[in-house]
C-alpha positions in Angstrom: -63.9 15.8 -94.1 -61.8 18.9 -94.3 -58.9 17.1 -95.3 -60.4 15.9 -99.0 -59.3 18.6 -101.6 -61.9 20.9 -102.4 -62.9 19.4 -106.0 -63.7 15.6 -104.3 -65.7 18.4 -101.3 -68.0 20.0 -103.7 -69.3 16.7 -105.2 -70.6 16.0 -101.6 -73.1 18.5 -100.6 -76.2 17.0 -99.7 -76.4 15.3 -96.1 -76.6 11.7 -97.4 -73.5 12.2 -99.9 -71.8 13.7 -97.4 -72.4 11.2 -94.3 -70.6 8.4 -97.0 -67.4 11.3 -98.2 -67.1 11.0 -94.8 -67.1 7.4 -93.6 -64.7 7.6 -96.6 -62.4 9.9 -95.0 -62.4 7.3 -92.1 -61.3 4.7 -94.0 -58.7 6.8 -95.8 -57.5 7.8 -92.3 -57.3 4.1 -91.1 -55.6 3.0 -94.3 -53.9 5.4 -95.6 -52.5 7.6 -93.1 -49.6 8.5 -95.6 -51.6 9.9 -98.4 -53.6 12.1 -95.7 -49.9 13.1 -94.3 -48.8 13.7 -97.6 -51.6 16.4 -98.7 -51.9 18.1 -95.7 -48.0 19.1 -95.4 -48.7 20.2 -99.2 -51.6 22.8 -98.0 -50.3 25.8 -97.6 -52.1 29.6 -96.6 -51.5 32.6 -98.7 -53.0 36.5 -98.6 -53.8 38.1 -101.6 -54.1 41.8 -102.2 -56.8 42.1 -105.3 -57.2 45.6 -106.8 -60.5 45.4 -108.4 -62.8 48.4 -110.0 -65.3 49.7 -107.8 -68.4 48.8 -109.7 -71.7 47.0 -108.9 -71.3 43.2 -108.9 -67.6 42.6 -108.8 -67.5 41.0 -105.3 -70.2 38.1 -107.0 -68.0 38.0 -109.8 -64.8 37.0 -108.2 -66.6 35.2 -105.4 -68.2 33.2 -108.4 -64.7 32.2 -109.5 -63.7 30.5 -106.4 -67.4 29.0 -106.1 -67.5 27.3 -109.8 -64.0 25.8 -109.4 -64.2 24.9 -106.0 -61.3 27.1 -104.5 -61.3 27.2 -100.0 -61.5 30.4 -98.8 -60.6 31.5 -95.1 -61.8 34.8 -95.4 -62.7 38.3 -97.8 -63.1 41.9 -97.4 -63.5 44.3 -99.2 -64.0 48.3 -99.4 -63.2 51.1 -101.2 -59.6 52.7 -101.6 -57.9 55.8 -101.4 -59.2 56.6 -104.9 -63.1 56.2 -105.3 -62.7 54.1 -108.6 -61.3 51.2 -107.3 -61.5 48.9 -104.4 -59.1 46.6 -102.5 -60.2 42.8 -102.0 -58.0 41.0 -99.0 -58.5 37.3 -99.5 -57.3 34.2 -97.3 -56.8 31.0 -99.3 -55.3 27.5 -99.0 -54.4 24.8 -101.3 -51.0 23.4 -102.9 -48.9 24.9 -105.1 -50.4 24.3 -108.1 -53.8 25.2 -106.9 -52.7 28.8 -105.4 -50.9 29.4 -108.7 -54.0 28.9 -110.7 -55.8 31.3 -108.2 -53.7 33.9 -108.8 -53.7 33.6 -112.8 -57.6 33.2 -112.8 -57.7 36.2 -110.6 -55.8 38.1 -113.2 -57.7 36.9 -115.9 -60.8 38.8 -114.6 -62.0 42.0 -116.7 -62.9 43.8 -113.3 -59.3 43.0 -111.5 -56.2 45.5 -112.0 -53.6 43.6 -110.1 -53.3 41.0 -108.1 -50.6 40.5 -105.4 -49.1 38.4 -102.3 -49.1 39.7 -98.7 -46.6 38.0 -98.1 -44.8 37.4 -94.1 -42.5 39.9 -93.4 -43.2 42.0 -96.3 -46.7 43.2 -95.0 -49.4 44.1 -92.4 -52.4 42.1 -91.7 -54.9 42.8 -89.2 -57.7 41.5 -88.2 -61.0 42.5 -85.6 -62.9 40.5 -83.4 -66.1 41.5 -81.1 -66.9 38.9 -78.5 -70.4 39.2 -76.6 -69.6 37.2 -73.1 -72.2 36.3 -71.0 -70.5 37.4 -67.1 -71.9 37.8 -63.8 -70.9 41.2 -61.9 -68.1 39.3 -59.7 -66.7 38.2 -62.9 -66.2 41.5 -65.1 -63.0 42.5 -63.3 -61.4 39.1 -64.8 -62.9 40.0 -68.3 -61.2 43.1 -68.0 -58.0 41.9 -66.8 -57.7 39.7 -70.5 -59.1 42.4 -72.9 -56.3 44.6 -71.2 -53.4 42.1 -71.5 -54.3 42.2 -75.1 -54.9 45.8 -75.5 -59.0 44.9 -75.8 -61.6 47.5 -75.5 -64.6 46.7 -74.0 -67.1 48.7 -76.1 -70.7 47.6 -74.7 -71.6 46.1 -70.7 -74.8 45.2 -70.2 -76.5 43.8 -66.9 -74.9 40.4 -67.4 -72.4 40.3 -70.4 -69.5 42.6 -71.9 -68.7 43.4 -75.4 -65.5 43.0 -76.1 -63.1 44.6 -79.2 -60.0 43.4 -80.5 -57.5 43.7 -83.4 -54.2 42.0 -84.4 -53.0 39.1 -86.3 -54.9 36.0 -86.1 -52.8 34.1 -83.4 -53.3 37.1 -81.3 -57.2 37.2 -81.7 -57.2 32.9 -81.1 -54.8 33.0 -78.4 -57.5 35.2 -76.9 -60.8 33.5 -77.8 -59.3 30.6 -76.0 -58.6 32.5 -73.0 -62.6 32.7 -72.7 -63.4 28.9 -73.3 -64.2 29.4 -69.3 -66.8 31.8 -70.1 -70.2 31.8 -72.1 -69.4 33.1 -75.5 -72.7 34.4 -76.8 -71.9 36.2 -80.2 -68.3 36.0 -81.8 -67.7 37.8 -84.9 -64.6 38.4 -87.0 -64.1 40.7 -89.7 -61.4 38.2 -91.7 -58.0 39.7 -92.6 -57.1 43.2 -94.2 -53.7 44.2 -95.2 -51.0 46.1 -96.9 -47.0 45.6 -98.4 -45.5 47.5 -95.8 -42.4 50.7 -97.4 -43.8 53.1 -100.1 -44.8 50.5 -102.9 -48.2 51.4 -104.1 -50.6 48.6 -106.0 -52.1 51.5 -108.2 -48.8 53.2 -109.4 -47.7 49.0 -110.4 -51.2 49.7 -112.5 -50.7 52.6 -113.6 
């Protein structure tokens, strides 16, 4: 059902429209393997910087954009910069070409946003953070220890049968990890989604200014 592009998605969203979309998807699978092939080499993932002013209501604005035409995001946060009067938006979405293009221009087009940019590969730092609540016997901590280390992990919380563990880094760093612990009992997983900066001097608020 992920597959569909997010405009056929958002026509779908009570259970019984969404059992047929995705019997649908079956038979589009089954039949038309190409088309399928086709759009998902033409997704592609890009990170946007958004520098937005730090007032009351702007994060339900520009969520509301993505919302009323159906944009996917992977993730959004949000907090205030090194200058109280604006904050800085890191947001994670896919599509084509054409559809993260017409992100970026409706973006702009919003009263509250000052600049909009790409974080792009290479060009910039993006980190993410990730506490895991594992459910682990006594004998077992040293192991859970062992894999937070590898990965430079703190473990922030024990408790008579789990461990709380802490981690930052890029997203194949904080999966490659996760699935490390498919042999233990995951309780609680949370992830922060992706923050980041254009890495040299370049500032987004003297590009404003």
């Amino acid at each position: 059902f992920e597959l569909l592009p997010s405009h056929i998605v958002r026509q779908y969203n009570n259970h019984f429209y969404h059992s047929i979309a995705k019997r649908l998807v079956s038979f589009f699978l089954l039949n038309h393997p190409r088309i399928i092939t086709s759009y998902m080499l033409k997704t592609k993932k890009k990170v946007l910087s958004i520098l937005v002013d730090n007032t009351s209501g702007v994060l339900s604005r520009i969520s509301g954009l993505f919302s009323r035409r159906g944009y996917n995001i992977d993730s959004l946060t949000v907090g205030e910069t090194e200058n109280a009067e604006y904050s800085r938006m890191t947001v994670v979405v896919r599509g084509d070409d054409h559809i993260l293009d017409q992100i970026e221009k409706q973006l702009a087009k919003l009263e509250d946003v000052r600049c909009v940019k790409e974080l792009k590969s290479g060009h910039s730092v993006c980190r993410e953070l990730v506490l895991i609540t594992v459910g682990v016997e006594a004998s077992n901590r040293p192991e859970i220890i062992a894999i937070a280390d590898t990965f430079r992990g703190k473990i922030v919380d024990v408790g008579v049968d789990t461990m709380m563990i802490e981690l930052t880094g890029n997203q194949t760093k904080l999966n490659a990890f996760i699935k490390l612990l498919d042999g233990y009992e995951i309780k609680e997983l949370v992830r922060t989604g992706i923050a980041g900066l254009s890495r040299g001097a370049e500032v987004m608020l003297d590009d404003f200014d």
